[in-house]
C-alpha positions in Angstrom: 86.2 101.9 134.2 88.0 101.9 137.4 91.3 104.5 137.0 93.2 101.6 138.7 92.2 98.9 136.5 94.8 97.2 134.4 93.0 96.6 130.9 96.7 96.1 128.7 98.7 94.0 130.5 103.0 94.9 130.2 103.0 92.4 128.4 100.8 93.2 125.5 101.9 96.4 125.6 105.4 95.7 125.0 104.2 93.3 122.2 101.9 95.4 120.9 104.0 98.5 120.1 107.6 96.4 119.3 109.3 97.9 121.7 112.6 97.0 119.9 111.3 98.7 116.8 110.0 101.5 118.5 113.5 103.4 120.7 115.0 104.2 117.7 112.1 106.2 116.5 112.9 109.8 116.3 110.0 111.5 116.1 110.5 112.7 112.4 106.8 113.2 112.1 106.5 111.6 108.9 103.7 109.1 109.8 101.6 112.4 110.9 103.0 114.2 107.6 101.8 111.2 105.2 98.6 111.0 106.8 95.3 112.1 105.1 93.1 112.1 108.6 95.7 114.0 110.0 95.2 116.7 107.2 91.4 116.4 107.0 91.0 117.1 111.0 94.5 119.0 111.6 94.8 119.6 115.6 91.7 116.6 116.1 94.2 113.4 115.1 97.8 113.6 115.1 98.6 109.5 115.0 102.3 109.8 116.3 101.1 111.6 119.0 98.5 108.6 119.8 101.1 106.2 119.6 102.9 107.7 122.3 99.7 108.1 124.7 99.5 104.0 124.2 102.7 103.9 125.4 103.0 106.5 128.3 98.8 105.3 129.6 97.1 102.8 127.6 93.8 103.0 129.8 93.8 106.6 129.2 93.7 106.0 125.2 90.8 103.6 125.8 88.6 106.7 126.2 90.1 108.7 123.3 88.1 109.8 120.6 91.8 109.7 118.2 91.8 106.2 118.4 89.0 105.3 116.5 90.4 108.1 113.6 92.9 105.9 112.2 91.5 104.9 108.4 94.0 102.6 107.4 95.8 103.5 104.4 98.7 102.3 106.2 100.4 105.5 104.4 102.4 105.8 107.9 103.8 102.3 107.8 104.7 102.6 103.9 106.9 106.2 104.7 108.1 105.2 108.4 111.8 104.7 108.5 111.2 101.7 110.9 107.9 99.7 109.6 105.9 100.6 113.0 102.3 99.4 111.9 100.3 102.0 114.1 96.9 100.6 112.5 97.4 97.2 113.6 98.2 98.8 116.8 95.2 101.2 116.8 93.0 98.3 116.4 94.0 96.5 119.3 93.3 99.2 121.4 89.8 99.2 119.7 89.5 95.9 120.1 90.2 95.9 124.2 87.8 99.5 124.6 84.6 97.2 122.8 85.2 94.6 125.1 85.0 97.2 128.4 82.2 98.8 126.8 83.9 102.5 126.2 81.7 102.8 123.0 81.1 107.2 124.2 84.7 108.2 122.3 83.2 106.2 118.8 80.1 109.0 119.4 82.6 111.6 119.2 84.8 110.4 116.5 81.8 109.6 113.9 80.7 113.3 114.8 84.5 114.4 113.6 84.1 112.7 110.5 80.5 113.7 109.9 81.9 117.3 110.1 85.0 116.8 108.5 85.2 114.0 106.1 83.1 113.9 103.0 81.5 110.9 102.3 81.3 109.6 105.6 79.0 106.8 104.9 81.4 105.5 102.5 84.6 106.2 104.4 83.8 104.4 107.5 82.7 100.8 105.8 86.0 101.3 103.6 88.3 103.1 105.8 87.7 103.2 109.6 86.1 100.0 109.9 84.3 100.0 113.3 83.0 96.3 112.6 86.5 95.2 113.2 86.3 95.8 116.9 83.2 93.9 117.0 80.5 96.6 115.9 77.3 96.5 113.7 77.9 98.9 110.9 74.3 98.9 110.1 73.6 100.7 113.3 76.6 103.0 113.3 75.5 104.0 109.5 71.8 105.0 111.1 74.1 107.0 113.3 76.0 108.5 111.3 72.9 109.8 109.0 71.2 110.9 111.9 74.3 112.9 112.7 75.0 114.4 108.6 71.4 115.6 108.9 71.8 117.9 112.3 75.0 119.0 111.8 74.1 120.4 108.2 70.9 122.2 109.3 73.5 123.7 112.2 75.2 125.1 109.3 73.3 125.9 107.2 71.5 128.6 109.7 74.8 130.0 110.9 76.6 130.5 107.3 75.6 132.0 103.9 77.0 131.4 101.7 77.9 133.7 98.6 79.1 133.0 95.2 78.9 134.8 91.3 77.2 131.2 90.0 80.1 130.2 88.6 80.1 126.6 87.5 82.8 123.8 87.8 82.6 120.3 85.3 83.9 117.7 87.3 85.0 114.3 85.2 84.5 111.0 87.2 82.4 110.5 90.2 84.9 108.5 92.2 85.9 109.2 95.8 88.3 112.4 94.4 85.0 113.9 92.0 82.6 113.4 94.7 84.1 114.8 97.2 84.7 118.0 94.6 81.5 118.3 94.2 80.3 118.0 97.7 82.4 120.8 98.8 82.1 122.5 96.0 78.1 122.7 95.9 78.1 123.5 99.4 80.0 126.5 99.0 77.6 127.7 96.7 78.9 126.6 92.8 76.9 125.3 90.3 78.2 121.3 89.9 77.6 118.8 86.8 79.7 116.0 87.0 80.2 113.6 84.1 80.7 109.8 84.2 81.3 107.2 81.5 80.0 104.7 83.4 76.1 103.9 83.5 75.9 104.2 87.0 78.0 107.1 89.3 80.8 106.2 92.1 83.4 105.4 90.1 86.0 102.7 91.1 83.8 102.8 94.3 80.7 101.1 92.3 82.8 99.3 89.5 86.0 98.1 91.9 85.4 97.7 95.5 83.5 94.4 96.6 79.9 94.8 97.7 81.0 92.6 100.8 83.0 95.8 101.5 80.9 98.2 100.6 77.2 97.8 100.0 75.3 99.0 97.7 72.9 100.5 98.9 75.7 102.4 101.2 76.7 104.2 98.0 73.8 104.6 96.6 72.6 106.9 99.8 75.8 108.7 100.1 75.4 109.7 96.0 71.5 110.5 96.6 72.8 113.3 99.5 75.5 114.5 96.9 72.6 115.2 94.0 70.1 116.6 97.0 72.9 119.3 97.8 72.4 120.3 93.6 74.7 118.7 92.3 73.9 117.5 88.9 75.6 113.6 87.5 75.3 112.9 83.7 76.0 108.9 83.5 77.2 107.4 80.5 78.8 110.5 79.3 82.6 110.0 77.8 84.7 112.8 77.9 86.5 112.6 74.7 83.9 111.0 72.5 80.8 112.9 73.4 81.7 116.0 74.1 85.2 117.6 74.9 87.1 120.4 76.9 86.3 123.1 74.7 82.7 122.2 74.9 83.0 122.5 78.8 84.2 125.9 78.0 81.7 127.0 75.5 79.0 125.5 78.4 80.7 128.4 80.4 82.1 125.8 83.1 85.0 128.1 84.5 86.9 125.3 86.0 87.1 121.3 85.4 88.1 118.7 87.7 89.3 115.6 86.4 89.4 112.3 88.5 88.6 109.3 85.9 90.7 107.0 88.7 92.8 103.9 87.0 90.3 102.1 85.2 92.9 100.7 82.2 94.4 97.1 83.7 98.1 96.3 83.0 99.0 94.1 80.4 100.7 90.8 80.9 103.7 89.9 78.1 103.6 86.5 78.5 102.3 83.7 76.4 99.3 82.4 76.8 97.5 85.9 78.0 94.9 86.2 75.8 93.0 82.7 76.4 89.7 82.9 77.8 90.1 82.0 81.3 92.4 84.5 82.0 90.5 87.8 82.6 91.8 91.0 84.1 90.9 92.1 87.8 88.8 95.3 87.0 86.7 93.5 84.5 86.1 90.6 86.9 84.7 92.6 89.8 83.0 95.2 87.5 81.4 92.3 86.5 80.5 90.8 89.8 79.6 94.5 91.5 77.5 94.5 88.3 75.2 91.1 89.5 76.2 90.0 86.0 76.2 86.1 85.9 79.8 85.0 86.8 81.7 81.8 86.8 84.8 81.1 88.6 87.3 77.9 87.9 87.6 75.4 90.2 91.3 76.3 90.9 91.8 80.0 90.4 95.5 81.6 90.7 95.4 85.4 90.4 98.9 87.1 89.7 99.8 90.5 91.9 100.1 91.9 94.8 97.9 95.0 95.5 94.7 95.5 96.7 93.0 94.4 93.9 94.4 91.4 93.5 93.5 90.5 97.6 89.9 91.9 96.3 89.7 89.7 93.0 91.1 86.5 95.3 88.4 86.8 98.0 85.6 87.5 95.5 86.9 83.8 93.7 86.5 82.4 97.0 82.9 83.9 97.6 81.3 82.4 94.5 82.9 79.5 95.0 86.0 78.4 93.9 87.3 75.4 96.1 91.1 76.8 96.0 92.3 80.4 94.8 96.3 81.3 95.4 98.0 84.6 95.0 101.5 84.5 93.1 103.5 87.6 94.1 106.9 88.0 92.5 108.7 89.9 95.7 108.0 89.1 99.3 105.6 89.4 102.1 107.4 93.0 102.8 107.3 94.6 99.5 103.8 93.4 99.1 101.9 96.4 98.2 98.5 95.3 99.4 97.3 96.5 103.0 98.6 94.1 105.8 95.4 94.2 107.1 93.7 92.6 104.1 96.2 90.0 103.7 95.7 88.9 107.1 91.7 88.8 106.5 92.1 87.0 102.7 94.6 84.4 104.7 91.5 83.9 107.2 88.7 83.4 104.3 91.1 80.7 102.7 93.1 82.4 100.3 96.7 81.1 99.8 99.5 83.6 98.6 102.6 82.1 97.1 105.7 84.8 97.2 108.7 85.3 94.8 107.2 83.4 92.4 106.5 84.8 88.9 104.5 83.7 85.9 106.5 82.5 82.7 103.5 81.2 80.7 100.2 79.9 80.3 99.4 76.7 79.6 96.7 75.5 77.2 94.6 72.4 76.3 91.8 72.9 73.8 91.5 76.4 74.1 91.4 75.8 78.2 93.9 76.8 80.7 95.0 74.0 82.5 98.2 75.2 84.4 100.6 77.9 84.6 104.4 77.7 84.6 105.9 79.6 87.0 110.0 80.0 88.0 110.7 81.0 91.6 112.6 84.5 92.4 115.3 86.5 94.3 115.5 89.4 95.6 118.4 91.7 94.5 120.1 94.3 96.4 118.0 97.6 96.9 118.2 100.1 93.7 118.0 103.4 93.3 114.2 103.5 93.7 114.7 102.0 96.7 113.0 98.4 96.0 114.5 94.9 95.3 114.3 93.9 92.0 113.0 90.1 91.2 115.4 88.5 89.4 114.6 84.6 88.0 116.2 81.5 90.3 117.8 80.1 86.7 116.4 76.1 86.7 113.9 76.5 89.5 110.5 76.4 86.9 107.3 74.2 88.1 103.8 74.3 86.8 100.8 75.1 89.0 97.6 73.4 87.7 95.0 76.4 87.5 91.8 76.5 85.1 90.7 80.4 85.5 94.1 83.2 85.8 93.2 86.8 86.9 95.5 89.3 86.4 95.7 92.0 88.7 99.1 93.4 88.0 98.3 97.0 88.1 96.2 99.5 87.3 97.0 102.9 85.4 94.5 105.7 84.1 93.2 106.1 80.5 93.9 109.9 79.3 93.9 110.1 75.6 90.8 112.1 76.4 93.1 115.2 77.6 94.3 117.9 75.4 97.9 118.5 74.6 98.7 121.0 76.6 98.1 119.0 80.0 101.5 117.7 81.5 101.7 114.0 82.2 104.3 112.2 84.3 106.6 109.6 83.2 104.4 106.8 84.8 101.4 108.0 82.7 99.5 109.9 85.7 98.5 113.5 85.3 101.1 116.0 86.3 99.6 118.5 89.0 101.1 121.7 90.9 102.0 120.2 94.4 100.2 123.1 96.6 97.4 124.3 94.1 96.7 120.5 92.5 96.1 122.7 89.0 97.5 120.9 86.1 99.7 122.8 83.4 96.3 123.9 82.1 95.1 126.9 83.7 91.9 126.2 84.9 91.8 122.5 84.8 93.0 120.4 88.4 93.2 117.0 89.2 93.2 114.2 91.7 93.1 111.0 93.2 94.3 108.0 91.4 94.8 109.9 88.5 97.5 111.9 89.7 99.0 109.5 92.4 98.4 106.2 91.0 96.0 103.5 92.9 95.7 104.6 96.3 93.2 104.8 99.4 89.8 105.9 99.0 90.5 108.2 102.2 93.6 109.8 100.3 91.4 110.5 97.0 89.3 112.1 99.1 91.7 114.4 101.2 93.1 114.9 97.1 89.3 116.1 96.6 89.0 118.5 99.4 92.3 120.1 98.3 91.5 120.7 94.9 87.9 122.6 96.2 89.9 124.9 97.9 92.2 125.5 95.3 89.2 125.4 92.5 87.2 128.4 95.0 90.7 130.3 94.9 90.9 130.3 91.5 87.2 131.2 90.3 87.9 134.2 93.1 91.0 135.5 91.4 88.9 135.4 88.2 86.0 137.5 89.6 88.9 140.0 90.3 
């Protein structure tokens, strides 16, 4: 590329970065504080910092490793003071260094997250997304294999590693257990990790669409995990067949739990239980599954996170001629990623805000409609949200003859003895620092302890805990 050549035009730029948006920013750091690449490759990615470079030398950025480092959790947009989405903007930049052919700083970046990220198969369908500047993820995965495989036999002859044995239970193989166990096994522990489900990955296998993440992506990034020694014991429910003190009697020294959000939210309205209306986890468990599944004709699906975006362009893939989101806030308070309302928009997906469901109407047994009433926003609270509060006369029905309910998501923990702290929300209370719950001995993370988040932040969640997990069994060897 020619070091004259103008490849962002003022224009764009200014655009681009929303300029108006972007001279009050301070500097407070709290996009870089929030961010989970930021922690997993410290000095490597620093995302303020990038957004700067675009500013001062776009061209420059083109040929920057960072810029292809952004997983978009959009953590930085949801905690920045003024809504900058650096993501969006990161993927611009992407966009314009495909189209000059500056593919050398994507080399270096999937090395960064070979060496640094666990999971990097997984992590770069469902987080970094190359294929949205363009490229074939297919090849980059062949890449990124080749890549796992040298820089591990690197390793492997320049460290040994030395351990007493000791052995650490892990509970769940999603993103937060896997990555547990990966770093756990390669620092020399003895690993068995225990799943309820017949098949391991978690809410990675049961949750996210195959479209997504395929599987066959998961099932090589799990067959690496069990060649490091790690042992996974499917269909095994903590709680029911065996229970804490039989991981201690088994002479585990430490347990992990991260059994996710796998318990849907319930809907108090009338109508609920009718058997077109199914709840979001079950429906794409059941599609990830390749279990037969039917979809109405006119499918509505009710919330605004991810999995609701998830469950609505599913509907659309097998075949339902019109699916619509209802949302009871607005575009803004939308929890879902930007990015994947943007992309379910483009596959044909129609989201209706500040409209909430009152009831559901039957014929026969069969949905046939929903009625709905149309909402305003109040003033913020002390949580810092708007609440939805009911327009009083404005009710309508929307004709709809399948409902899924994706309202929310929490975790199921009656398996837990007494003595672990919970928080008021029903997620598992840990130490900020350590991640050990009030249990000495047992930790926790991902979903579990934050609620539903980013695969990329279960897994920074997972890399914390091994740390913490090797500084404990090190304290108990004396």
């Amino acid at each position: 590329m020619d070091a004259e050549e103008t490849i962002i035009s003022k224009e764009d730029l200014e655009r681009l970065l929303d300029v108006d948006k972007l001279k009050y920013c301070n500097e407070c750091g709290i996009c870089t504080a929030s961010c989970a690449i930021a922690e997993l490759l410290e000095e490597d990615y620093n995302p303020r910092r990038l957004l700067e470079k675009i500013f001062l030398n776009p061209n420059n950025v083109l040929a920057s490793d960072e810029l292809w480092l952004c997983a978009w959790c959009y953590s930085c947009y949801r905690h920045c003071p003024q809504a900058l989405k650096l993501p969006e903007i990161f993927l611009f930049m992407r966009k314009s260094a495909t189209e000059h052919g500056l593919m050398q700083p994507l080399e270096k970046a999937l090395k960064k997250i070979v060496e640094n990220v666990p999971l990097p198969l997984v992590t770069t369908f469902v987080c970094f997304h190359p294929d949205r500047a363009g490229l074939e993820m297919e090849k980059i995965s062949e890449k990124i294999e080749r890549m796992r495989e040298e820089y591990l036999k690197k390793e492997k002859r320049k460290r040994t590693v030395k351990t007493s044995g000791e052995k650490i239970a892990i509970i769940g193989s999603g993103p937060a257990g896997l990555t547990v166990a990966y770093e756990s096994s390669r620092k020399g522990y003895g690993v068995t990790i225990f799943e309820a489900l017949s098949e391991p990955g978690g809410m990675l296998g049961k949750c996210i669409p195959k479209y997504r993440l395929p599987k066959h992506v998961l099932t090589k990034e799990i067959e690496f995990i069990k060649n490091l020694g790690v042992e996974i014991r499917t269909s095994v429910k903590v709680g029911k067949d065996l229970d804490f003190k039989d991981l201690w009697k088994k002479g585990y020294k430490a347990i992990f739990v991260g059994t996710g959000v796998h318990k849907s939210q319930k809907l108090k309205i009338e109508g609920r239980d009718l058997k077109d209306v199914v709840h979001a986890l079950d429906f794409l468990w059941k599609v990830n599954s390749d279990k037969k599944t039917e979809v109405g004709r006119n499918v509505v699906v009710i919330g605004g996170g991810n999995v609701a975006i998830d469950a609505a362009e599913t509907a659309i893939r097998l075949g339902a001629e019109e699916v619509t989101i209802l949302y009871r806030r607005s575009k803004e308070e939308m929890p879902a990623n930007p990015w994947e309302i943007k992309e379910a928009e483009h596959e044909g997906v129609k989201i209706e805000f500040l409209v909430a469901p009152k009831k559901i109407l039957e014929d026969n047994g069969n949905v046939y409609a929903v009625e709905c009433v149309r909402m305003q926003l109040s003033e913020l609270d002390e949580t810092g949200r708007r609440k939805p509060i009911p327009i009083v006369g404005s009710e309508f029905i929307r004709e709809t003859d399948m409902i899924i309910l994706a309202i929310g998501e929490a975790p199921d923990l009656e398996f837990l003895p007494k003595e672990i702290e919970l928080n008021e929300n029903g997620t598992i209370w840990v130490n900020p620092i350590t991640m050990e719950t009030s249990l000495r001995g047992v930790f926790a993370g991902g979903d579990v302890v934050t609620g539903p988040a980013t695969v990329i932040e279960a897994i920074r969640d997972g890399k914390r805990v091994a740390e913490s997990v090797e500084n404990y069994l090190k304290s108990l060897a004396g």
